[in-house]
C-alpha positions as CSV (number, residue, x, y, z in Angstrom):
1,X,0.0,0.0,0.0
2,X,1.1,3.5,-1.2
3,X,0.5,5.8,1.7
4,X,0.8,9.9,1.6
5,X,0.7,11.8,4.6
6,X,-0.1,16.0,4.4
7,X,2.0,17.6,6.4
8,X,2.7,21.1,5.0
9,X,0.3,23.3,6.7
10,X,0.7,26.2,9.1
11,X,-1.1,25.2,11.9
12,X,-2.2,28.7,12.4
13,X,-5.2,27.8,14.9
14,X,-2.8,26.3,17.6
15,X,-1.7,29.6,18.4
16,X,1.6,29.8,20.4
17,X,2.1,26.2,19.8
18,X,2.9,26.3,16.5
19,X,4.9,29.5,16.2
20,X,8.0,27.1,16.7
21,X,6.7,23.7,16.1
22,X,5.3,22.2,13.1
23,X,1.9,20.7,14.2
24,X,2.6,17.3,12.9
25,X,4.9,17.2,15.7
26,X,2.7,18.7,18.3
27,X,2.1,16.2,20.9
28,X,-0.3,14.0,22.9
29,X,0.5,12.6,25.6
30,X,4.0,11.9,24.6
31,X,3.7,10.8,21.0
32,X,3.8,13.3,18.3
33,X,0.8,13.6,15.8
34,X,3.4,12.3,12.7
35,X,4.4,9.5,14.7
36,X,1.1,8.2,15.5
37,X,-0.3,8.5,11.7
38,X,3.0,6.7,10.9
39,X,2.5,3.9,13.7
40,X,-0.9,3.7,12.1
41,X,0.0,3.8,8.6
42,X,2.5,1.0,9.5
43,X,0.1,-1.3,10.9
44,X,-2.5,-1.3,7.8
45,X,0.7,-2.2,5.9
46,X,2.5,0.4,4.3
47,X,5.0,-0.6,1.7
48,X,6.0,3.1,0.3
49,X,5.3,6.9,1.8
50,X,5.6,10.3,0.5
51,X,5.1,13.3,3.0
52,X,4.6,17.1,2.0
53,X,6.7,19.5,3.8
54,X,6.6,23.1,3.9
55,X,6.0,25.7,7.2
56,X,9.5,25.0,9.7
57,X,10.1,21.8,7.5
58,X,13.7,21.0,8.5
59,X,12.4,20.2,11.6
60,X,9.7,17.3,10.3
61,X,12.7,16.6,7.8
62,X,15.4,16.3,11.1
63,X,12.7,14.4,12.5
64,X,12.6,11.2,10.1
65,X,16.4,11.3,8.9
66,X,16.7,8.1,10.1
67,X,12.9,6.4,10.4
68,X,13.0,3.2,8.9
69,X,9.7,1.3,9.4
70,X,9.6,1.7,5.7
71,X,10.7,4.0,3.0
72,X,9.4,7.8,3.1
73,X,10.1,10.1,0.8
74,X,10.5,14.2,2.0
75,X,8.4,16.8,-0.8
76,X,9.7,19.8,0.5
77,X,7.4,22.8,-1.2
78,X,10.2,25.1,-1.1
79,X,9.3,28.7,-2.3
80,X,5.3,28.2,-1.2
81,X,2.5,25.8,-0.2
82,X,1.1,23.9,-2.5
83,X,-2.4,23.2,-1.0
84,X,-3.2,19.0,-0.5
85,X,-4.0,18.6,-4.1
86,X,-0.8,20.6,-5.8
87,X,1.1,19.1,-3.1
88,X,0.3,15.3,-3.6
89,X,1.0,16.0,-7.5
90,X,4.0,17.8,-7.1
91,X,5.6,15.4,-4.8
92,X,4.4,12.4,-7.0
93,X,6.0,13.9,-10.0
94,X,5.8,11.2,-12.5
95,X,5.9,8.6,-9.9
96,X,3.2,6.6,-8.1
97,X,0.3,7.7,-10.1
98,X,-0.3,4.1,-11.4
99,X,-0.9,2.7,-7.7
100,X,-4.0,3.7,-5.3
101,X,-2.8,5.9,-2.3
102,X,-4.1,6.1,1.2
103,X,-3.8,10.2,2.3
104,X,-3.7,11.0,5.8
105,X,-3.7,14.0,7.5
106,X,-2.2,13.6,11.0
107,X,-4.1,16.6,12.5
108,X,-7.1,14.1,13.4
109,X,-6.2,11.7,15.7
110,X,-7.8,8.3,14.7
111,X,-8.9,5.2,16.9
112,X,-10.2,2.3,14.9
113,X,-12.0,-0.1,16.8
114,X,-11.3,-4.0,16.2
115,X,-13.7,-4.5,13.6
116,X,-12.3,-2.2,11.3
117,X,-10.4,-3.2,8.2
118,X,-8.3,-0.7,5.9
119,X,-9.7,-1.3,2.1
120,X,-6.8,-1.6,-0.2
121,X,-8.5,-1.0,-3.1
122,X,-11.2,1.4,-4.4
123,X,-14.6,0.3,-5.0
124,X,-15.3,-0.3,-8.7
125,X,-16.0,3.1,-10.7
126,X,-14.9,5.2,-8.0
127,X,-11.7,7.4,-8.1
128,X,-11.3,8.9,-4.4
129,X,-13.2,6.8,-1.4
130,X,-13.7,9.0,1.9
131,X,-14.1,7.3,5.2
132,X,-16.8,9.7,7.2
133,X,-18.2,10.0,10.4
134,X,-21.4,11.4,11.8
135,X,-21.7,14.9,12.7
136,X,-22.4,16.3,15.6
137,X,-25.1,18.8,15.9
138,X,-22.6,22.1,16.2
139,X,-20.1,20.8,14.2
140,X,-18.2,23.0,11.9
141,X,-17.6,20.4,9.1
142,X,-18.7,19.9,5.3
143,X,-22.3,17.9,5.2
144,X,-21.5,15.0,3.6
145,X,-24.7,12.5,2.7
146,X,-23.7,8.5,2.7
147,X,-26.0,7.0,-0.4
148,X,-26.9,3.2,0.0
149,X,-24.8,2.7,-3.1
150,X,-21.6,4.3,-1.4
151,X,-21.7,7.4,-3.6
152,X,-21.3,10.6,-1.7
153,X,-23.5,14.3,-2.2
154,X,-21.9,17.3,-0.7
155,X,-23.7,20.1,1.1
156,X,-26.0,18.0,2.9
157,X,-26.4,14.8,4.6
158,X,-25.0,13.7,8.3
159,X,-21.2,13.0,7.8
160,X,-18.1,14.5,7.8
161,X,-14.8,13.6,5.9
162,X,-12.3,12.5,8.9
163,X,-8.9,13.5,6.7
164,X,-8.4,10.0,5.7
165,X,-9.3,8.5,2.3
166,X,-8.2,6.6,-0.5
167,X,-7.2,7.9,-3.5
168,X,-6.1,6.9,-7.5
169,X,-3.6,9.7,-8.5
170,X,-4.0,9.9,-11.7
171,X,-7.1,12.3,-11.9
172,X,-4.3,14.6,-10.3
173,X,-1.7,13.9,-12.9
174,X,-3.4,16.6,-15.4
175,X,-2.4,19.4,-12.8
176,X,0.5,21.6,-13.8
177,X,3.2,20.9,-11.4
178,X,4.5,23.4,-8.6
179,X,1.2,25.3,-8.6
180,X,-1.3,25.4,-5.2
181,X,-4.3,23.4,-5.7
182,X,-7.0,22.1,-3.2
183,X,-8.4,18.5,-2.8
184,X,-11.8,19.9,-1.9
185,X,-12.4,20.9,-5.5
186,X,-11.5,17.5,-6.8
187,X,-14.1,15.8,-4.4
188,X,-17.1,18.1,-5.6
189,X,-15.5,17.3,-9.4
190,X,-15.9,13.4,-8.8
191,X,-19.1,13.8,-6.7
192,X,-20.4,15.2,-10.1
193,X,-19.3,12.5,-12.1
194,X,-20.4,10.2,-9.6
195,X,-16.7,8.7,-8.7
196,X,-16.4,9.6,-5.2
197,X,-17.8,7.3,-2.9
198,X,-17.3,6.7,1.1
199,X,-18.3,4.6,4.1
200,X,-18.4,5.1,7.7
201,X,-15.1,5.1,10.0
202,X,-15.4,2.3,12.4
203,X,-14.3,3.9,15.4
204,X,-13.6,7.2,16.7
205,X,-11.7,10.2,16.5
206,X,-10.2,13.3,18.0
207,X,-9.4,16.7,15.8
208,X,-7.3,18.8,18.0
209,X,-6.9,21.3,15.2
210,X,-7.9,24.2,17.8
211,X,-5.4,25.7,20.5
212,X,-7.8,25.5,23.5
213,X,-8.9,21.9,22.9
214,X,-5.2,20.7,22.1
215,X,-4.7,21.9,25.7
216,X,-7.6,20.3,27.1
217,X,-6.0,17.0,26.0
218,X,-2.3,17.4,25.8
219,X,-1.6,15.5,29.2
220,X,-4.3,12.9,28.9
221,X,-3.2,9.1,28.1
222,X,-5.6,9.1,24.6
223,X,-4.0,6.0,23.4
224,X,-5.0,3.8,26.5
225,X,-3.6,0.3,26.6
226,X,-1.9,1.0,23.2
227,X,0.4,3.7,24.3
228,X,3.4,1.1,24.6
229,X,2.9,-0.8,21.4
230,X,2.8,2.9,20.2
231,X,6.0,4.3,21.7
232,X,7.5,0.8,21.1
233,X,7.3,1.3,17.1
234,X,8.9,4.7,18.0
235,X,11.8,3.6,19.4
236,X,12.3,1.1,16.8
237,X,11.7,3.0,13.5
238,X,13.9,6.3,15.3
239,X,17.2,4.5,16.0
């Protein structure tokens, strides 16, 4: 499994915390946003990575000199951000786009419960496959409605898009490279054509994306009994 992981941002809501720090290397409870996405990516069977660097990259860069869990390759977006969609075709640049991707973005913190099964594939006709959760009734995100057939309608509908989907590459490759372009665009464009579909997350999550709720959790144990197996695969893939 090809695995991409969107780490460029500028993390502007956490304030303070990320005036110095990237956020993918914020932490919870001793273990870094990056690291936990990686830990996670690893265990659906990662077999190749890219990762999208821009705001105080040298530090996410200093970070994975020597991570070895499997290969990773660094996209630095040197002279601006890219946006997720620029920056997944820019740091592909003429590789990878023959091979399904799984994108994650490690600012959501997510817990999949033991029924839950990564898909390695997408479903037939469909070019980008979201995994959603239900919304809460004050929640700030996209409306997303489910279909019984999978497809996905935005605007409307009792999901959300948890940063975590699959992906086929090549509906990027017509983008000109270097250039800032958003994903969000792409998933109205294959809602359209009906190629987007989705299903629901099995499990939960936690978006600390805000400065006030990052600090309402940054001493709690969120990982629970997993929090060695966790910091074990840290200490092994960072010799």
């Amino acid at each position: 499994m090809n695995v991409f992981f969107l780490a460029a941002g500028f993390g502007k809501r956490m304030g303070d915390w990320t005036k110095t720090t990237p956020k993918p290397l914020l932490k919870i409870s001793e273990i870094s946003f990056l690291d936990y996405s990686l830990y996670l990516a690893n265990s659906w069977g990662a077999k190749k990575a890219w990762i999208n660097v821009h705001y105080l990259a040298e530090q996410i860069e200093r970070h994975l000199t020597n991570f070895n869990a499997f290969p990773l390759k660094i996209a630095k977006e040197k002279q601006k951000i890219l946006g997720t969609a620029g920056g997944i075709r820019t740091a592909l640049s003429g590789e990878g786009f023959n091979e399904t991707i799984l994108l994650f973005n490690p600012d959501t913190l997510l817990f999949p419960d033991s029924k839950f099964e990564i898909r390695k594939d997408l479903p037939k006709d469909s070019s980008i496959h979201l995994y959603l959760q239900k919304r809460q009734p004050n929640d700030p995100y996209t409306k997303i409605d489910l279909g019984t057939d999978g497809k996905l309608e935005f605007g409307k509908g009792e999901f959300y898009y948890i940063g975590l989907c699959l992906l086929d590459p090549k509906i990027l490759s017509h983008l000109p490279e270097g250039e800032y372009f958003d994903l969000s665009d792409n998933f109205k464009e294959m809602a359209k054509l009906g190629k987007i579909t989705g299903e629901e997350f099995l499990g939960s999550t936690l978006d600390l994306g805000e400065k006030d709720l990052y600090e309402s959790f940054i001493a709690k144990n969120v990982f629970g009994d997993q929090k060695k197996t966790i910091l074990d695969f840290i200490r092994r893939s960072f010799p």
